[in-house]
Structure formats: structure tokens, C-alpha cells
N, C-alpha and C positions, 0 to 999 in steps of 0.2 A: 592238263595244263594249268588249269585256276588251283588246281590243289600246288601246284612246285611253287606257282607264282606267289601264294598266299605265304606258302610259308617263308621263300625267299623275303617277303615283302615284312615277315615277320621278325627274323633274326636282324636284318637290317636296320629294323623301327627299334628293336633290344637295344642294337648296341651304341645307334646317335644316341637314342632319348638318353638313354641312361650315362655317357662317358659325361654330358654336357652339366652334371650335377656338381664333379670336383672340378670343373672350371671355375665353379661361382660357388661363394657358400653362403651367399646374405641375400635373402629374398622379400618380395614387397611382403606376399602371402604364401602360406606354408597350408597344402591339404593332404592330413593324413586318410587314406581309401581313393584308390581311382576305379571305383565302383560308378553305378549310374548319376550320384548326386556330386561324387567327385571329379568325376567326369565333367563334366558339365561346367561346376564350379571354374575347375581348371581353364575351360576355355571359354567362358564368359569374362572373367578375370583378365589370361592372355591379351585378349583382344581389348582390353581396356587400356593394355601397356604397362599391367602389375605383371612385374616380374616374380611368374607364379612356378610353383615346384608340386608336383603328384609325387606324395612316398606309395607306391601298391605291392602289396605282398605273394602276388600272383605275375607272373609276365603278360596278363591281358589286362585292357581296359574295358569298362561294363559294371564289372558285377553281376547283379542278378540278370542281365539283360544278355548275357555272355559268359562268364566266368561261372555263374550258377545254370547256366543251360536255359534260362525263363524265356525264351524267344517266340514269345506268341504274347504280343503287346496287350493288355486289357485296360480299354477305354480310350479317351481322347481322339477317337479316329477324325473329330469334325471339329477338334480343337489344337490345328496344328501349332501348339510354343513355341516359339523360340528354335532354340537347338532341339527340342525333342521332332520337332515339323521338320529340322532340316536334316538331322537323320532318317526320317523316315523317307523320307526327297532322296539320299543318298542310296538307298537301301531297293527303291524305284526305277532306278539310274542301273544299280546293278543287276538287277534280276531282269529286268524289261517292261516295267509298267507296275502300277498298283493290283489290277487281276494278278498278278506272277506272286502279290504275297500273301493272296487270299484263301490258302490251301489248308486251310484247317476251320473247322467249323466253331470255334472257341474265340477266332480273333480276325478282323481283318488285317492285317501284320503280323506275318510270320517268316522267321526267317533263321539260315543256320548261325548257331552261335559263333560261330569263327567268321564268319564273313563280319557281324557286327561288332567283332575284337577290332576286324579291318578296316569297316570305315571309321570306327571310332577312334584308332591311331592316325589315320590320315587326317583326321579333321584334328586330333591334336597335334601333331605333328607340321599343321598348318601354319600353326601360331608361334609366330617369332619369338612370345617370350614365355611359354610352358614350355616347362619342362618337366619329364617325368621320368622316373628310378624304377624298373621293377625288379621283384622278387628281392622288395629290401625290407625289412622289418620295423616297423615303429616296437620302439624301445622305451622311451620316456621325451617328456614334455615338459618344459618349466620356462615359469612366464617371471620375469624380472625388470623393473625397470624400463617397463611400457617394451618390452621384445621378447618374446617365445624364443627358447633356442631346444631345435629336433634331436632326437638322437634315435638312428637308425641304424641297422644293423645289413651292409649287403655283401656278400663272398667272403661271412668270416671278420667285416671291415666294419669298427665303429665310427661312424660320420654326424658330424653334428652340422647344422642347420641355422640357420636364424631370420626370423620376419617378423614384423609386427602386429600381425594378425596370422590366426590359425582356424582351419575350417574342420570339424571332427564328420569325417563323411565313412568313416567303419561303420562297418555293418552292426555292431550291437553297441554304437556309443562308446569304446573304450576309455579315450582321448577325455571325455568330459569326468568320465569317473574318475579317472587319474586324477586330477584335479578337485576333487573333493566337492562336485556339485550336484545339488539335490536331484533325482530323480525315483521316478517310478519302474513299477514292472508288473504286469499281468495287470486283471481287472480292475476295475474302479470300485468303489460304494458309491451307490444310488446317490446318497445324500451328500455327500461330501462332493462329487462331482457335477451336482446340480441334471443329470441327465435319466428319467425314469425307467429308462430300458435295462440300464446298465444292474446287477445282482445289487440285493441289498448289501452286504459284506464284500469287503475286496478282497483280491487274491492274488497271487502270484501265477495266477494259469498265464500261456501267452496259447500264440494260436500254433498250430503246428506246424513242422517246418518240412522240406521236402527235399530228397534230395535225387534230383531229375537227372532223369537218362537220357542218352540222346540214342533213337534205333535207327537202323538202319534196312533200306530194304535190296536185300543181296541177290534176290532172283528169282521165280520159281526153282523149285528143286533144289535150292540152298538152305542145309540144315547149318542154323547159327545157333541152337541152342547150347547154351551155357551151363559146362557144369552144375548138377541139385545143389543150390546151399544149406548150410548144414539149419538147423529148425526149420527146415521147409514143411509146412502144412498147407495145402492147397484150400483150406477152409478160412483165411484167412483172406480170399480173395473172390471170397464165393457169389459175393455181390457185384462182382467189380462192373459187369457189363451191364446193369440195370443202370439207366440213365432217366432223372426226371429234370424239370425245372422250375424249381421251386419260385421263380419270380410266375412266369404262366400260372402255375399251379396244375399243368398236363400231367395224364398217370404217366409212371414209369413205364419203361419199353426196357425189355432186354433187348440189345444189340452191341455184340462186340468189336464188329468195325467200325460202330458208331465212335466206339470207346479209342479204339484206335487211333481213328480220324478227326478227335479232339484238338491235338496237337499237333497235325500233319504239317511239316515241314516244306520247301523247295528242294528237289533234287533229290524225292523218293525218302527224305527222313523222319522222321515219328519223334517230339517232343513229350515223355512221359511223366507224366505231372499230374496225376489222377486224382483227384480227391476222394470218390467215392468209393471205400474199400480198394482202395490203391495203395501210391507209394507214400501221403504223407505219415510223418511219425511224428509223434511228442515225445519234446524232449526241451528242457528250459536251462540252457548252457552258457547266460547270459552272462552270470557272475562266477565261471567258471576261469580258471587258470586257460593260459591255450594248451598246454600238455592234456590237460581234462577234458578239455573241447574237443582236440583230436581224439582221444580216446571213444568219447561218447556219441560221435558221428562216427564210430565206425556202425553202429545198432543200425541209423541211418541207412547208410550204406546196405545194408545187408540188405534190409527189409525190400529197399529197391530192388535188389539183387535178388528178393525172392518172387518178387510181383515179375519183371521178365521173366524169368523164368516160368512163373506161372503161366503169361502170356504166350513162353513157344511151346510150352511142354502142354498143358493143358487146352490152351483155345486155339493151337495148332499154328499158329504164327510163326513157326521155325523160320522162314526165311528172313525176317527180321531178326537182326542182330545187333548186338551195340556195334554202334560207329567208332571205327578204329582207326579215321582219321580226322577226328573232330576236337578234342582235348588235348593238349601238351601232357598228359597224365598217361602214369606205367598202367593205371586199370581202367582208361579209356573214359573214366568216369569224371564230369564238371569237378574246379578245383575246390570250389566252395557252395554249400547248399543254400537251399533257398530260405533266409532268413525272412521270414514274416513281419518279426515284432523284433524292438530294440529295447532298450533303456528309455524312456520319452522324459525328456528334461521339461523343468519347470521355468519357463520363458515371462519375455513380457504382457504375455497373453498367453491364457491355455484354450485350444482350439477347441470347443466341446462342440454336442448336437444340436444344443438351438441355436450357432451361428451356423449349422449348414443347413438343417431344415427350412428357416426363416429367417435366412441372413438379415433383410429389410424390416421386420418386428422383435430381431432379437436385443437383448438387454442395451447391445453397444453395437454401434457399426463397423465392428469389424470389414466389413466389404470393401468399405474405403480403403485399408491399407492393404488390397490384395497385391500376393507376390508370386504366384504359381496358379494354375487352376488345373479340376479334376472333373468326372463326369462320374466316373465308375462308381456303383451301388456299392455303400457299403456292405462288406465278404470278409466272413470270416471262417477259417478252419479248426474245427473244434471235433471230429466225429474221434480221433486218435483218443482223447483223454475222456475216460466217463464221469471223471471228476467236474468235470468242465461243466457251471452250470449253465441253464440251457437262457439261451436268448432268442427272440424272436424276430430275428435281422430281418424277417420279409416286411415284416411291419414299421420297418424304417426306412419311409420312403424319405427319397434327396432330391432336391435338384442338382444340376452342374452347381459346380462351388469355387471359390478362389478361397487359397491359405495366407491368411493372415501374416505379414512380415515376422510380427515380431514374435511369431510361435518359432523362430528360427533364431532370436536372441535371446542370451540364457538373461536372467537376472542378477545369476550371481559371477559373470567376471565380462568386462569392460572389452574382452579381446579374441573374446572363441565363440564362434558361431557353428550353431548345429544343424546338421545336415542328412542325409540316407531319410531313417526311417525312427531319428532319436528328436525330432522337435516337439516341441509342448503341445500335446494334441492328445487328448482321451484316448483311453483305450479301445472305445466303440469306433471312434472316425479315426482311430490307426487304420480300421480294415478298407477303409476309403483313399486315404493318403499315403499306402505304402508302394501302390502303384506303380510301373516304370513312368509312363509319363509325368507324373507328376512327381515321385522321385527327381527326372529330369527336370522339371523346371524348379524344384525346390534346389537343385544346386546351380541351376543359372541365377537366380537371386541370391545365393550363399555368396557368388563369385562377385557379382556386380556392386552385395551390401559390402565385402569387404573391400574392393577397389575403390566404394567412394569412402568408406573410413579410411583408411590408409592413406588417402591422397588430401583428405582433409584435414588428417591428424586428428582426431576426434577418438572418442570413445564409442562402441557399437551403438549403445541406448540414444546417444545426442545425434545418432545420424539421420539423415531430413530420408523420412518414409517417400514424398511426393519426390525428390530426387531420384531415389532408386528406382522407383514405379516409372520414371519417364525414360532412364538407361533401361530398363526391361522392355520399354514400349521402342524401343530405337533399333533392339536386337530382334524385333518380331515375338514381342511375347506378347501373352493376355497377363493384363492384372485383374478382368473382368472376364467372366465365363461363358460371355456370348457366341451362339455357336452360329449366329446369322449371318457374321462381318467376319473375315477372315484377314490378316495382314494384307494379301494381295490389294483388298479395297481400301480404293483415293480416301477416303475418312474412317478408316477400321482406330485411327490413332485418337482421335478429336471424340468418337463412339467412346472406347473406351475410358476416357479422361473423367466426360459425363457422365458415365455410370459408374464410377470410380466418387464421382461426387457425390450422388444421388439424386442429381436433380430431377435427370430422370431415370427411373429405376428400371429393371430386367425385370422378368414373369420368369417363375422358375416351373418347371413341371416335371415331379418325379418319371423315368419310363424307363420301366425293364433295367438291361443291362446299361446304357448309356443315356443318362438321364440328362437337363436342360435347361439353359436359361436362356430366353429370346430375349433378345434388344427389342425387335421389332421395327427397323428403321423407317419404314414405308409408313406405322400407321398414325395418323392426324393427332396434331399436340391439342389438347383442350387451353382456355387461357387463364386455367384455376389448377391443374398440371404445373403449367411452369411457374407459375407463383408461387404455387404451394413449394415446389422443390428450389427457387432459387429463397425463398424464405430462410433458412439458416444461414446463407453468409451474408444474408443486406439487411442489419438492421431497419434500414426504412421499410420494409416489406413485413413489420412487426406485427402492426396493427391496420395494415394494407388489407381491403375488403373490395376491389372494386376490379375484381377479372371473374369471370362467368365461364357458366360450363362450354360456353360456345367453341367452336375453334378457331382454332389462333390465323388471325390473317397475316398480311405486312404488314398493316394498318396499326392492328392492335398489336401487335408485337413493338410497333417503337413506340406506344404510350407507354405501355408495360415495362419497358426499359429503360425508357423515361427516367422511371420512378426510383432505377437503383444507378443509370447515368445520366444523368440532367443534359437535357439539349443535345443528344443525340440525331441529326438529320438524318433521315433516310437517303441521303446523298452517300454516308458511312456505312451504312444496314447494306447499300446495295454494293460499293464496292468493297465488303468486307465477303460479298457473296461472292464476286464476281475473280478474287484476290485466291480462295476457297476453291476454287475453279466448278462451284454447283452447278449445276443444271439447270437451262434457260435463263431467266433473267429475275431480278426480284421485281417486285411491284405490290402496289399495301393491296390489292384483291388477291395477290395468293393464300392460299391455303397450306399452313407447313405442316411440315411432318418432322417424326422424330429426328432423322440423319439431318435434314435442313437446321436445326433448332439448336443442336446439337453444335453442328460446326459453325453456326453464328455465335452462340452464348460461348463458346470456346475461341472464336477469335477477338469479340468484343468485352468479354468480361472475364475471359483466362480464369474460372472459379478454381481449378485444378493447382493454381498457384498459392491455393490458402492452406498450409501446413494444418494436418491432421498429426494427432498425438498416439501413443501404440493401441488405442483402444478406436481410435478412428474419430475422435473427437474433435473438432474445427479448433485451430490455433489460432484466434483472431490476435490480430497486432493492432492497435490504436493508436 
């Protein structure tokens, strides 16, 4: 029954979204990819009341998260964003709880790829003004006159387009290249990127790419094995079930259902996406023609096609078989593979390793303009290329991290913002920021930066960073990577703001796969803490010597305030608390804490209102 229902629900969602395009042909914003950051974009956008358009080349929505079969979430499990949290709520809803997605040992989310094409159309499909086209082709792009006008390609049918902002959310950047703007491709040099890990000489390596199967389990006694492909060599996979982890550093175990149960599915199905001596391949297709592209994923293809195979014929898994009712595709196989790596454009800030290591000590405070955040260790796939030289990603430890706004605005045009897996951001920390979730919330802030340019008429670079940070903060996003405050909590927003400021800062702590930065909201403020952190926006606080390690009471809290709002009564302090709706009552013998300190310096001196620049630089006005 859910399989007639889906698809019924499927052809249906085809043919509204798509008739609704030659109704209208002038749009606020224009997003070429309804992959996972087009996604997103789209209906962060919608919901602003930009009259927004998804051109996608496939009839699902997703991308890697669906259309590439990647359905086994990595990271952010305790950092639900925005739309990437309310997906996963929806995904909760359908299965029957959070344990129902927990069925693979690889991810706590996991789920099949077509149910998450489903809710992803229903949640677009929600929105009164996205609208989206599939299985139409982007064709060319040209920007005139402060308006972009599309040209797409659907049933044989050239259709053009127009809005005045366009968001490039393909999968390897097409959109920006057309347009003649600078970017990169494969490794960085050491020096020129400022990051030590990274090879001395750069390269064109990218990471490999995968193109995942989705199996199926057919029964005892059910032989599914699949025609030999042709260079079938079973040495070729001779490793595949030796599993270690290199974050632990435990010896390897051969176990093949371990191998299996990596990507274990709901409703008996097997996600295969193996790295080790598995399915991924190398293959750099980036600045290929798409006739080339197709051609050269068909290698792809195979190689997949020889690892199943390996899998029922060899390790005796016959009853698993590919799912033949999972794909709109004649060979059952996802429509598009897992691209890793894109083109990464050269933004107004390029995201390297000392703002993720040490965001708070590095060169610029990038923190302050976060737009998205991530947790996931930086991972990269390299075993396919022996060319590839070797880096030592265990020794790059991260904390959770937020992406800088404006690695998401190119520098060189006023009107295209970049999105997927092509924003200015080193090739080391692509392997951190390719993510789904964080894919997702980099196209919820695609969609929200281009609704407030658009509605402001402005150019991308002039748009107010603290404006879009507080619509991110409206839609349940983080701009700050705390994983202690969650949207549901009465001050997760005011949290946020403050550490957005730095007055008072996160503690980040690298760990394993899902790595961290605590707020801390519980623990006691010192009264040399907030002096020192409210120090950069109150000049009177220049040459200010007179707060101690002690901790902060009521007391000293409004002489201290005092000093950057003159004649403040604690008559204000309390019902500023009380307004706040804090817990118990104020009085100058309390003893505060971070969340207390937090949501007073945020109701009383709003520092979140003082414009930072794309480096995160304070914009004082005089």
C-alpha cells in the first residue's frame, strides 16, 4: 500500500509543481539543482514570500540525500537546523519514532531514499510560492541589467526564465563556471592556502565519488544475484569486509555483515556506499561536457555493479538484491552519484582550517557571521587514486563549527550565490562541509541571503550579515554550533545571538565522529568574562580595569553595566528579567550564569545589533 501511495503521490507532486512554471515566467529567485542545498534554498526562500522556482534535472527532490541514494545522515544528530531538524521530525513521524531510523551502524538516520524524495516534495509543495520543474535541463544563464534570465530545456521545450537573483545549487558548480568566475579544483598548496596539513603542491585530485546501490532483502532462499559483469575480478574486493576505525584507532575485524549493516536501511534495505575496497571510484568529471559525464560514470556504474555482485556471489548474500522498487531508473540504479567535491569558488571569505580548529584565536572572527553549522570530522575518500597524496585527516581534529556567510558570496558578481558543495571553503574542510546536513543549512541561508537581497534591492556583498543571521534564527536555525540549547529552549535564540557576538564564547572539543561546542548555559559568569567580552563594542570599557575574577552577582552586574549604560536601575535589570520570563526572580545577591547574562546583555544592550563585516569585523557607526 505505501509503495501505490508514494508513487501515486509521486506523479501527482510531477505534474502541479511542474504545469505551475508557464503560468508565471518572472521570478523573485531563480535555483538551478533541487538537490539537498536547493532544496532547502527553495523553501527557506518560499516561506519568505520570494516568489522562488527549482529548475532539477531528475523528477526527485534531494540530491545526494535521495536522488544519489546517500540516506544514511552523517553528523548533526544533536544539532537539529532549521529545515535539516524539520526533516528529520518528518522522517520520525513516518517511520514511527527516532529508534525506527536507527538501523544502521554508520548513522543515527537512516532512511529509504524515496520516502525522503516524499517528504521533501511535501514540504516543498507546502509552500505557496515554490515552485519547481523537474526533469528540465538548465541550459544557459545570463545576467543583464541587474535580472538573470534561465533557459531550460523540458519535453523537447526551450523556456526562459527571469529573477533577479540566482542561487547555483548543482552538484559540481556549473552555473558559476558559465559565468566566468574563478574557482578551484582538487588539492590546495600548503602555502598558498595558509593550512599545514594540506600537500605542498596543489592538484587536481578531488575525493572519490560513489555511486550507491540501494539492496534489497528478498527472503531466505531468494537467489537475486545479478548477472557477472564483464572485468569482474573478485580481488578487487578482497578487503572489503575488514572494518577498522581509524578515529579509535581499534585493530581491524573482518566481519562481513558488519560490512553490510553499515548502511542498513528501514523495511529490510541495505544502503551500499562502502569505502573500504568497496564501491567508491575515482573519477574527476568536473570540467567535463555532460555527454562526457555520462559516458564516464558509466566506469562508476560498473564497478558498483561488480562489488554486488561480489557481495551475493562471493560472501553469499544472494537474497539481497537491488531494490526494484526504489529508483524511477530502467537499471534500478540512483539517478545521479555521489558527488564529494565540486568546483569551490572564490567568495568573500575562503573557509580554511584555522577558522574551524580555533575559530575564537583565528586570524578574523569568522564565527560571528555564521550561517550554517556542522559537527562531522573532517573525511575524505582517497583509497581509489594512488596518485592522491597522503594526508593525515586523523590528526585533524575539529570542533562543531559554523560556515561563514560569506563563503556562500562569490566576489566576483553582485547576483549569484553559491551553494551544494561549491562555496569558498578549502579543499581540506570540503571533507567537513559536504555533508547532508550541513549541505542543508547552507541552502536554508542561500534561500533567506537571497530573499533579503531581493526585497532590499541591494547587491549580495552590501547585504546586512546580522539580518540574515536573525531570519535563520526565526526559521529554527543555529548560526552558532551549540549543541547544549536546542531551538525548543525559551532562550536557544538570545544563546545564540551572544555567542554570535563573542562576548561570551563556546568551548569546542574535537570527539570522534561528532565532534562539539558547548555553550555551557548553567556555568557561573566571572565579572572579568563579561568585561573582557563586552570590551569590543563599548569603547568606555577601553581602558576599563575595575571587574575581578570573582563572580558576577546582581549587584556587580549593574555597576558593570553601569559603565557602558549610565544610570541603569536595577528596577530595569529586574524587569528586563522578569519580561525574559527567567527563572525566579532577580536580586543583586544572585549569582548568574551564562543563559541569565546572556538573555539580560541581549535584552538591555541588543550587542547582536552592531553590524559585523564578511570577516566578522564589528561595524561601529558614530
Amino acid at each position: 500500500m505505501k509503495i501505490t501511495l508514494f508513487f501515486t503521490f509521486f506523479w501527482i507532486s510531477l505534474l502541479s509543481f511542474s504545469s505551475a512554471v508557464f503560468a508565471q515566467q518572472k521570478y523573485d529567485v531563480i535555483i538551478v539543482g533541487g538537490g539537498a542545498s536547493g532544496t532547502a534554498a527553495g523553501i527557506s526562500a518560499g516561506r519568505l514570500g520570494s516568489k522562488t522556482l527549482i529548475i532539477e534535472s531528475t523528477p526527485w527532490l534531494g540530491g545526494m540525500l535521495t536522488s544519489a541514494g546517500v540516506s544514511a545522515i552523517d553528523g548533526n544528530h544533536r544539532l537539529p537546523s532549521g529545515i535539516w531538524g524539520e526533516f528529520r521530525l518528518k522522517l520520525e513521524e513516518y517511520y514511527g519514532g527516532p529508534e525506527k531510523l536507527a538501523t544502521g551502524w554508520v548513522s543515527n538516520t537512516l532512511f529509504e531514499p524515496k520516502v525522503g524524495n516524499q517528504i521533501l516534495q511535501e514540504m516543498a509543495k507546502s509552500v505557496e510560492n515554490l515552485t519547481v520543474t523537474f526533469n528540465s535541463s538548465w541550459q544557459k544563464a545570463e545576467y543583464s541589467e541587474k535580472l538573470w534570465t534561465v533557459t531550460f530545456l523540458k519535453d523537447g521545450e526551450q523556456i526562459e526564465v527571469q529573477a533577479p537573483i540566482l542561487i547555483d545549487a548543482t552538484e559540481l558548480g556549473d552555473v558559476a563556471a558559465a559565468q566566468g568566475l574563478t574557482y578551484r579544483i582538487g588539492m590546495d598548496a600548503r602555502d598558498e592556502i595558509g593550512e599545514s596539513f594540506a600537500p605542498e603542491e596543489s592538484n587536481d585530485i578531488i575525493q572519490d565519488l560513489t555511486y550507491v546501490v540501494t539492496l534489497q532483502d528478498y527472503g531466505e532462499g531468494a537467489d537475486k544475484t545479478i548477472p557477472k559483469p564483464s572485468n569482474y575480478d573478485p580481488a578487487e574486493f578482497e578487503c572489503a569486509c575488514a572494518h577498522s576505525d581509524p578515529i579509535t584507532d581499534k585493530a581491524a575485524v573482518s566481519d562481513c555483515q558488519k560490512m553490510i549493516n553499515y548502511g542498513k536501511l528501514p523495511n529490510g534495505k541495505y544502503m551500499i556506499n562502502w569505502p573500504n575496497c568497496g564501491n567508491d571510484y575515482y573519477l574527476n568529471i568536473i570540467e567535463k561536457t555532460p555527454e562526457e559525464r555520462e559516458e564516464a560514470l558509466e566506469e562508476a556504474k560498473q564497478a558498483s555493479l561488480r562489488f554486488v555482485y561480489y557481495i551475493q556471489h562471493e560472501l553469499g548474500f544472494k537474497h539481497l538484491g537491488i531494490s526494484e522498487e526504489e529508483y524511477p531508473t530502467k537499471d534500478m540504479l540512483p539517478m545521479i552519484p555521489y558527488h564529494r567535491e565540486s568546483r569551490r569558488y572564490v567568495g568573500m571569505v575562503d573557509f580554511t582550517l584555522p577558522y574551524v580548529r580555533t575559530p575564537f584565536e583565528a586570524p578574523s572572527p569568522f564565527y560571528r557571521t555564521g550561517a550554517a553549522v556542522g559537527d562531522y570530522t573532517i573525511d575524505h575518500h582517497h583509497k581509489k587514486n594512488p596518485e592522491a597524496p597522503a594526508i593525515d585527516f586523523i590528526k585533524i581534529r575539529v570542533p562543531s563549527y559554523n560556515i561563514p556567510l560569506g563563503s556562500l558570496v562569490p566576489k566576483e558578481h553582485p547576483a549569484l550565490i553559491l551553494a551544494e558543495k561549491s562555496i569558498s571553503v578549502s579543499n581540506i574542510v570540503n571533507g567537513a562541509t559536504r555533508l547532508q546536513p550541513v549541505v542543508l543549512g547552507i541552502g536554508q541561508a542561500s534561500g533567506v541571503l537571497a530573499s533579503v537581497a531581493m526585497k532590499e534591492k541591494i547587491e549580495l556583498q552590501k547585504v546586512s550579515i546580522r539580518q540574515v543571521q536573525s531570519v535563520l534564527l526565526s526559521q529554527n536555525a543555529y548560526i552558532m554550533p551549540f549543541l547544549d540549547m536546542s531551538p525548543s529552549d525559551e532562550n536557544f535564540i538570545a544563546i545564540q545571538k551572544i555567542g554570535a557576538t563573542g562576548i561570551l564564547k563556546g568551548e569546542g572539543v574535537p570527539y570522534l565522529w561528532a565532534n562539539q561546542m558547548w555553550f555551557y548555559p548553567d556555568r557561573l559568569v566571572t565579572e572579568f568574562e563579561l568585561i573582557d567580552g563586552l570590551r569590543p563594542y563599548y569603547p568606555t570599557l577601553k581602558d576599563f580595569w575595575g571587574a575581578s575574577g570573582d563572580y558576577l552577582t546582581g549587584q556587580r552586574f549593574q555597576v558593570l553595566l553601569d559603565v557602558v549604560k549610565p544610570k541603569t536601575p536595577l528596577l530595569e535589570i529586574a524587569q528586563a528579567w522578569n519580561r525574559r520570563g527567567l527563572e525566579g526572580s532577580f536580586n543583586t545577591d544572585l549569582i548568574l550564569n551564562r543563559e541569565q547574562v546572556s538573555v539580560l546583555i541581549d535584552e538591555l544592550l541588543n550587542p547582536f545589533s552592531v553590524e559585523v563585516n564578511w570577516k566578522g569585523e564589528l561595524v561601529m557607526i558614530n
